[in-house]
C-alpha positions in Angstrom: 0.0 0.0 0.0 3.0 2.6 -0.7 1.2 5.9 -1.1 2.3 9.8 -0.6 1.1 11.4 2.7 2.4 14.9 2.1 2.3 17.0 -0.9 -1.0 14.6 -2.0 -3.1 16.4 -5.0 -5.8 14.4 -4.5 -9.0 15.8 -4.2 -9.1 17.5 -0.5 -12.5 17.2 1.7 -14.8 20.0 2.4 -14.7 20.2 6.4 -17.6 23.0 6.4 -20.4 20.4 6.6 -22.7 21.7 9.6 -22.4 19.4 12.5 -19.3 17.6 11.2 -16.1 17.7 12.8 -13.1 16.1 10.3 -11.0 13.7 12.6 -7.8 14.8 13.4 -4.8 13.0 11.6 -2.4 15.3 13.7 -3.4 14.4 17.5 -0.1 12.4 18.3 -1.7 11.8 21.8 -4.0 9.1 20.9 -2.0 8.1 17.9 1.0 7.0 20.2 -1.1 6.4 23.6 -0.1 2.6 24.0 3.5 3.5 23.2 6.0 3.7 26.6 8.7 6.4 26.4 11.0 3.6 25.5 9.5 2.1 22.8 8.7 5.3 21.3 12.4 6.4 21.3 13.2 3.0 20.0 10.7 4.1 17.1 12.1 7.6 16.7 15.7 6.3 15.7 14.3 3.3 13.6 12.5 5.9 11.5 15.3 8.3 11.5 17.4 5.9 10.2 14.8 5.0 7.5 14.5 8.5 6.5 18.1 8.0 5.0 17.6 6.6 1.5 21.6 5.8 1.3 21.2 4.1 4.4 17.8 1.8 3.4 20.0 0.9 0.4 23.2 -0.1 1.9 21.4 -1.7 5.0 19.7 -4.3 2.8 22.6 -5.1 0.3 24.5 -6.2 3.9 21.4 -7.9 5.4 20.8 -10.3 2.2 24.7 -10.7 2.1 24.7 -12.1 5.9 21.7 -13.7 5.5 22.9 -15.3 2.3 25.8 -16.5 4.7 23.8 -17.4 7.5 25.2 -15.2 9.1 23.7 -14.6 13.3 21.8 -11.6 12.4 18.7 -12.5 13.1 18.5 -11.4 16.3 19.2 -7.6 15.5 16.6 -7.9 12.6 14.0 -9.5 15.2 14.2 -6.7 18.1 14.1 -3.6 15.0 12.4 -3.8 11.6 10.7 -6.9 12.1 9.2 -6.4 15.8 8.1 -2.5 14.4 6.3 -4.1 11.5 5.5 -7.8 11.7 3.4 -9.6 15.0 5.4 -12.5 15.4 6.8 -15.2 14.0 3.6 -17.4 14.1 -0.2 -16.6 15.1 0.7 -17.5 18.8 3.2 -14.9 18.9 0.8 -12.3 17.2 -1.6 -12.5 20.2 0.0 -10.2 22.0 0.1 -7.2 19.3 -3.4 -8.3 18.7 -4.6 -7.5 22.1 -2.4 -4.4 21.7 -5.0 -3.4 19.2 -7.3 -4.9 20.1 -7.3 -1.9 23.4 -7.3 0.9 21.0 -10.3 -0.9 19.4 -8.2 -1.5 16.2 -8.7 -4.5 14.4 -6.3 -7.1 13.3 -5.5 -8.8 9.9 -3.0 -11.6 10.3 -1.3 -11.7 7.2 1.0 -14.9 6.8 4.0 -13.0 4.5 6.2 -15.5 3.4 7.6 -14.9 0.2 9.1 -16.5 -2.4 8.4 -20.5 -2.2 7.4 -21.8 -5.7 7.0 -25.4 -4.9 3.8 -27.3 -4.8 4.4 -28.2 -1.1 5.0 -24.6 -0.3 1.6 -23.7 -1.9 -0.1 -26.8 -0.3 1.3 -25.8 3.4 0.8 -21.6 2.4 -3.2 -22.8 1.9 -2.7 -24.2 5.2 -1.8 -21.5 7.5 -4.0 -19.5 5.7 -7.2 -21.7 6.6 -5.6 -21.5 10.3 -5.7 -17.9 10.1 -9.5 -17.8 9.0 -9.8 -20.4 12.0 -8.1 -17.6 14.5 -10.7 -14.9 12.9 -13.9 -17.2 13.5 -12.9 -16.9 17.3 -13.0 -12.8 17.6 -14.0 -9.6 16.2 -10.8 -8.8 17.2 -9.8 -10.2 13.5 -12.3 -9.0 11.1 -10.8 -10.2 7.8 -8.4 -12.8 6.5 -6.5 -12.4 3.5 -3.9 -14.2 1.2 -2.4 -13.7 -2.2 -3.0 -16.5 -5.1 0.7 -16.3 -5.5 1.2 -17.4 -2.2 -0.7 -20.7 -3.5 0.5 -20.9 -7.0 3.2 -20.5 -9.8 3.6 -16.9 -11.1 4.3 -18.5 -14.6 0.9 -20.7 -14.6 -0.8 -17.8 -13.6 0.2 -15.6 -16.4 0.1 -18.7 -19.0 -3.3 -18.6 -18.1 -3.9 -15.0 -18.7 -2.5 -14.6 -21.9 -4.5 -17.6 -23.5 -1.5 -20.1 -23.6 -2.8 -23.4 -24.0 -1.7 -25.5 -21.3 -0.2 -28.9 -21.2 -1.5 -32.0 -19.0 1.1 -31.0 -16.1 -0.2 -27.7 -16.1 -4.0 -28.1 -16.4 -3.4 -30.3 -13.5 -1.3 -27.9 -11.6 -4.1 -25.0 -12.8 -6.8 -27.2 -11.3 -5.3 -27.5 -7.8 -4.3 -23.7 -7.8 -8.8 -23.9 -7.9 -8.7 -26.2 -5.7 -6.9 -24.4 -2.6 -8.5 -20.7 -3.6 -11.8 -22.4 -3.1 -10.8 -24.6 -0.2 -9.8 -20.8 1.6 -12.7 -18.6 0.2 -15.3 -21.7 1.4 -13.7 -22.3 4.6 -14.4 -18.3 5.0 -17.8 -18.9 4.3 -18.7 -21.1 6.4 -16.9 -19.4 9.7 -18.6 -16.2 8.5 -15.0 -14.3 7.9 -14.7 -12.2 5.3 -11.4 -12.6 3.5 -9.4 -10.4 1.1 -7.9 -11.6 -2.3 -4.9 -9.2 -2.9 -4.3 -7.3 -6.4 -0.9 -7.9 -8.1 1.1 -7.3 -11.3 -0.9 -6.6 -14.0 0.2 -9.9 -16.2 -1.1 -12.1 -14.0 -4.3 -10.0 -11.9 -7.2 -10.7 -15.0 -6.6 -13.9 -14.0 -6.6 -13.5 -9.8 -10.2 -11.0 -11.1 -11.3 -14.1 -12.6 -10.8 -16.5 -9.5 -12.2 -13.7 -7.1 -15.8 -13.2 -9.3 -16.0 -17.1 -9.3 -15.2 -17.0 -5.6 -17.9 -14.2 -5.1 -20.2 -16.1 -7.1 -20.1 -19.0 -4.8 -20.1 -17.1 -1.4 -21.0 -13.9 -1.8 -24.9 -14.1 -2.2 -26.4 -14.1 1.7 -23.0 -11.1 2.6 -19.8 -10.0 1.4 -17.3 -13.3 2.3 -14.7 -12.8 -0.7 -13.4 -9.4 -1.3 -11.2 -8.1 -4.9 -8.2 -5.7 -4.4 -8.8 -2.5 -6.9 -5.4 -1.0 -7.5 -6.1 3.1 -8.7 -2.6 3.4 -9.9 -4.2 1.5 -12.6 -6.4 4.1 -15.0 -8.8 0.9 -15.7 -9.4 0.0 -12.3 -12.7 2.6 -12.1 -14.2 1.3 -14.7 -13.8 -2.4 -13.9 -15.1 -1.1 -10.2 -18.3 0.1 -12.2 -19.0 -2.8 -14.1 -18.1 -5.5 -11.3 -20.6 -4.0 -9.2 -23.3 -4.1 -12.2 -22.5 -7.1 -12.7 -22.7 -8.1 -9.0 -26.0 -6.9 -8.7 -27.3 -8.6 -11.8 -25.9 -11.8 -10.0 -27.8 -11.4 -6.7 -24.4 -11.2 -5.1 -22.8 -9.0 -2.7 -19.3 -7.4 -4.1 -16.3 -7.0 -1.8 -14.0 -4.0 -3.0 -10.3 -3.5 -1.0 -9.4 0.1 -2.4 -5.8 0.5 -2.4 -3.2 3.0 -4.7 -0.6 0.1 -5.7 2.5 -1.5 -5.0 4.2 -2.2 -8.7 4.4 1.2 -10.0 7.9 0.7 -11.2 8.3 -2.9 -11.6 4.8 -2.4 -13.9 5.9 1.1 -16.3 9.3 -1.2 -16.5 7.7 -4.2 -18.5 5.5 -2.4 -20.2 8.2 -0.1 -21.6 10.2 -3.5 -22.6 7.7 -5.3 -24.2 6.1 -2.2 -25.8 2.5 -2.6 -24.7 0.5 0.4 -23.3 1.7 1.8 -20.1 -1.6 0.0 -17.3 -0.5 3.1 -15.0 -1.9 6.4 -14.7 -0.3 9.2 -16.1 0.8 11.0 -13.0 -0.6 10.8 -9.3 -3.1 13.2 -9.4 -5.1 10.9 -11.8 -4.6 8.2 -9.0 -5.6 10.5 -6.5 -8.5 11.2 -8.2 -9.9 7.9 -9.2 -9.3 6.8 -5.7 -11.6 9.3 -4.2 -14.1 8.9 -6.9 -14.3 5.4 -6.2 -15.3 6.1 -2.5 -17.7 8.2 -4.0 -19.1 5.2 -6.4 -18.9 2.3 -3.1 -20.8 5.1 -0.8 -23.5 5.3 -3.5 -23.8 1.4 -3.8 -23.8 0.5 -0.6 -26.6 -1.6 -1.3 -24.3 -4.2 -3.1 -20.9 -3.3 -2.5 -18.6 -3.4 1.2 -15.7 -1.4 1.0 -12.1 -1.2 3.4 -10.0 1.3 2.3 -6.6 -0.2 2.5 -4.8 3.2 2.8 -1.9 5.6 4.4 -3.3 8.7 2.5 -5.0 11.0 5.0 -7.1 13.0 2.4 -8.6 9.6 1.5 -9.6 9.1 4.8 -10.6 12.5 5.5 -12.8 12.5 2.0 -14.4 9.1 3.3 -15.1 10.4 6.6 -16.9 13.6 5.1 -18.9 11.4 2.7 -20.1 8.7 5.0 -21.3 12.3 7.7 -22.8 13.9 4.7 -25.0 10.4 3.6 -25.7 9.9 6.8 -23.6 6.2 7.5 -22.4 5.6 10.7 -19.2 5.6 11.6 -19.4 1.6 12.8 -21.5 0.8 9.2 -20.2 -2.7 9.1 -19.8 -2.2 5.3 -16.9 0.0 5.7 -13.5 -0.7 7.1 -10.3 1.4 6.6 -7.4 -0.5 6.9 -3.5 0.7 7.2 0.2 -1.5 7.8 1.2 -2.0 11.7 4.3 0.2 12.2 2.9 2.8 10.0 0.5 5.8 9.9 -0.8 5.4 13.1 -1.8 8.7 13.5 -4.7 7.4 10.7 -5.8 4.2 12.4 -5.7 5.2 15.7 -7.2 8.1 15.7 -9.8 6.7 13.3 -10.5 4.5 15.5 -11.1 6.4 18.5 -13.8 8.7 16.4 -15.2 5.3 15.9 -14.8 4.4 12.5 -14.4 0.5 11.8 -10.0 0.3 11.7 -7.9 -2.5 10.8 -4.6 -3.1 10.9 -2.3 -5.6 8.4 0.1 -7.4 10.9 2.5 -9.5 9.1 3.8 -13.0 10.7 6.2 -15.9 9.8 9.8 -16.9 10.0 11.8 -14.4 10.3 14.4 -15.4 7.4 11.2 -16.1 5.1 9.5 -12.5 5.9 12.6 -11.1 4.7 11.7 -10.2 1.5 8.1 -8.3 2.3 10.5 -6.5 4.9 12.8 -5.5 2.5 10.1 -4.0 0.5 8.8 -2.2 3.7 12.2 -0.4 3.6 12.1 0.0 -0.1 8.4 1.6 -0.1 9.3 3.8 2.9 12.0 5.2 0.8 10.5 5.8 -2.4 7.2 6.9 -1.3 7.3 10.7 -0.7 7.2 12.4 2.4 6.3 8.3 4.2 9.2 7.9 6.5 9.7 11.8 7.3 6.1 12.4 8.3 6.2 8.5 10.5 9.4 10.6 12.0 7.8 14.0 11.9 4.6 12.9 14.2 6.9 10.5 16.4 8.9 13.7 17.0 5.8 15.8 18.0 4.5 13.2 20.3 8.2 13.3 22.1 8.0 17.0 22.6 4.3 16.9 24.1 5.9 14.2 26.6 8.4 16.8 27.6 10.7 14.6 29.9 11.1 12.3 27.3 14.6 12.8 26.3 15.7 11.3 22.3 
């Protein structure tokens, strides 16, 4: 979910609605309130040390070396990046950050962020912990949503053979078939606990064919409430029109549609193919058309509330702030089940928390597995803090406000 916080040209909310009081984004006193002095400092210098883009860079060329050489690192990783933005190694050691949220009335989403396995034992035993998180979620409100990405569960390269029309042979067709298989084994399991579960959006050559695995899903589930939910990416100048026509096409159905808003995550990996292989550009021209097409999409799920359930999975406080305004002005309640916002643990808590507090439905993504294995979605944490502008320096900027307001708590 790498988005801009500052500088955003998006379209900003009108706060002069009679009655309506816009939720405060900078109110560092509930954003930090669960934090000790200690942990906050510990916060302050990982973030300042983030906020150096030289540093990210060199930091992870050193990390993959020793961890390439199995090298004893893993400690230092365990007690700084990873325990700022990951729950644990394993749901059992998550319980503890979610009854941390669980206090500010924050939400969890236990995200099982292993990376990079491409085996059919890794996808078989991925489908496994992700039918044990759905089990954790049936137990509490505490965990509103599950969620789990297809390539977790199957081959990049059969996915995007299936997209582009290749036809597959015997090993594949089989291989295809399981990939069904374990989505519907997940998305059914969801059903029947009654936990709603996201599908997340990836690179463009392979997401017509996650679309087509999350409308079949929806299909199946989605007809007494919104079980299976779609990821729209807005960086992506087709993703409001495919919104539009989903939802027409949910209704026509009889089925509920399940929308996860976010910006996008592939901006460079996506205008890099696309520039190779010479095929039109899927990103918008610049961010302002991202920014727009993200708000008017809030717009478009507000209106449709009768068939589509929205969580807006994002760090961009005009978004939330437009959302807020809309939902006062159309008279939905803060706590309308049909409307979650969602942000990263370790990051923008100033949105969630507050959020939260005004009473609005908040969840937060909290990563878990092997250290070593989370590795890569850590890395890429680091990466997006970097290149997104303004991220780390306004995490640092509110960290150092809340510091201040303590007084006697010395950097």
């Amino acid at each position: 979910m790498p988005e801009t916080v500052q500088g955003l040209t998006g379209v900003k909310p009108n706060v002069a609605e009679s009655n309506f009081r816009p939720v405060s984004f900078e109110d560092t006193s509930i954003a930090f309130s669960a934090q000790s002095d200690f942990k906050l400092r510990k916060t302050y210098w990982l973030f300042a040390l983030m906020n150096q883009g030289w540093l990210v860079n060199v930091g992870t060329f050193f990390i993959k070396i020793a961890l390439r050489l199995r090298l004893p690192i893993k400690f230092l990783i365990k007690n700084t990046i990873f325990e700022q933005f990951c729950g644990g190694e394993s749901i059992r050691d998550a319980e503890k950050t979610i009854q941390y949220l669980h206090n500010a009335h924050v939400g969890t989403i236990l995200d099982y962020s292993v990376e990079g396995e491409d085996t059919e034992r890794s996808f078989d035993e991925t489908t496994l912990e992700i039918l044990r998180t759905i089990e954790r979620a049936s137990e509490s409100a505490d965990i509103p949503f599950s969620v789990f990405k297809v390539t977790g569960i199957a081959s990049t390269e059969l996915l995007e053979a299936v997209q582009i029309g290749d036809s597959l042979n015997k090993e594949q067709k089989a291989a295809f078939d399981r990939v069904l298989k374990r989505v519907d084994t997940l998305c059914r399991r969801a059903s029947e606990r009654n936990v709603r579960i996201f599908i997340d959006a990836e690179e463009s050559w392979i997401q017509d064919t996650i679309d087509t695995l999350a409308y079949e899903m929806m299909d199946r589930y989605n007809h007494e409430r919104p079980i299976v939910y779609n990821t729209y990416q807005m960086y992506r100048w087709e993703s409001l029109d495919h919104l539009r026509r989903d939802t027409e096409e949910a209704r026509a159905k009889g089925y509920f549609l399940g929308a996860k808003l976010v910006r996008g995550a592939y901006l460079e990996k996506e205008r890099l193919r696309a520039h190779e292989g010479e095929y039109q550009d899927p990103i918008q021209p610049d961010k302002e058309a991202t920014d727009h097409d993200f708000n008017a999409a809030i717009d478009f799920c507000l209106a449709n509330r009768d068939t589509v359930s929205i969580c807006l999975g994002t760090h961009n406080e005009y978004s939330c702030q437009y959302c807020v305004q809309e939902m006062n002005r159309l008279g939905i309640a803060p706590n309308d089940p049909h409307i979650y916002f969602a942000q990263l643990l370790g990051m923008s808590d100033n949105i969630s928390y507050n959020l939260a507090n005004a009473g609005y439905n908040v969840a937060k993504y909290v990563p878990y597995g092997p250290v070593e294995a989370v590795m890569p979605y850590l890395f890429r944490r680091a990466d997006e803090n970097k290149s997104i502008a303004g991220q780390s320096s306004r995490e640092f900027t509110l960290i150092s406000n809340e510091l201040k307001r303590r007084k006697g708590c010395k950097i």
